[in-house]
N, C-alpha and C positions, 0 to 999 in steps of 0.2 A: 285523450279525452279531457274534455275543459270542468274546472272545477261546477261551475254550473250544470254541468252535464251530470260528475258525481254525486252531486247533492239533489236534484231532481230525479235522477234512479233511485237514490238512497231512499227517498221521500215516497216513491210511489213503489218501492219492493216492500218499507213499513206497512204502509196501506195495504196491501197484497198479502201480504204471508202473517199480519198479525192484526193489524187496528182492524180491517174488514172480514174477518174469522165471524164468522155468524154465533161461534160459541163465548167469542170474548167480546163481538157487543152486546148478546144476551145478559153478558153477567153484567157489564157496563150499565145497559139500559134497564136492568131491574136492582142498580145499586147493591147488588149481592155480594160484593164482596171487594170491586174495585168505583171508589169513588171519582169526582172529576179531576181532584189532585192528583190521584195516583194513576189515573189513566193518561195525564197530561205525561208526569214522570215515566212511564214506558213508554210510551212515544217517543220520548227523547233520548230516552238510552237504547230502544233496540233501532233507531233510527240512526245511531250516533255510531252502534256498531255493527250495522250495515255498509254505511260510510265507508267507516274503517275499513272493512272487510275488501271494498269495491276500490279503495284506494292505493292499497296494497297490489292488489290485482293489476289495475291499469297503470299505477303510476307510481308503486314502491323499487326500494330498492333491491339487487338479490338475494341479501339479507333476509330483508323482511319477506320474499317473496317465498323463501326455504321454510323460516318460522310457520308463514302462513300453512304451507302445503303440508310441515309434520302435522301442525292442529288438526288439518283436513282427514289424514291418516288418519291422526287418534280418533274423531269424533266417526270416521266412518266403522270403527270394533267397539265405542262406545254405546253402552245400552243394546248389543244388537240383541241380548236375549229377552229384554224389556219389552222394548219397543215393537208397536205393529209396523207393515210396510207400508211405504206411501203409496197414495194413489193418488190420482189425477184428480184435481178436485177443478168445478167451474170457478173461474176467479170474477 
């Protein structure tokens, strides 16, 4: 996968899974709590570690590909009493 490739998924999984969340540009568009700096600044960091994430996967080493996959573990026993289950949301 060509770096162009990476950073174009990167860019449209941000859009997908968090800038287009109908609950965070409500809060966005009624200035509630995230302004246009701060919503510039998560852009860029959950887009940065999207990247990451996708970089690792396709193009890391098996290092980094072992690191990735205990994360994956731990976050999947993470919160699990917390949290509700996902569902299929229209994107």
């Amino acid at each position: 996968m060509s770096e162009e490739e990476l950073q174009n998924i990167s860019r449209a999984l941000t859009h997908m899974l968090f800038r287009n969340v109908p609950l965070v540009e409500e809060i966005h568009a009624k200035r509630l709590v995230i302004d246009q700096d701060l919503m510039k600044r998560l852009n860029i960091e959950i887009n940065n570690r999207i990247y990451s994430l996708l970089y690792i996967w396709f193009c890391g080493s098996e290092e980094e590909m072992q690191e990735l996959l205990k994360h994956i573990g731990f976050s999947s026993i993470y919160g699990r009493g917390t949290w509700e289950k996902a569902i299929k949301v229209e994107i």
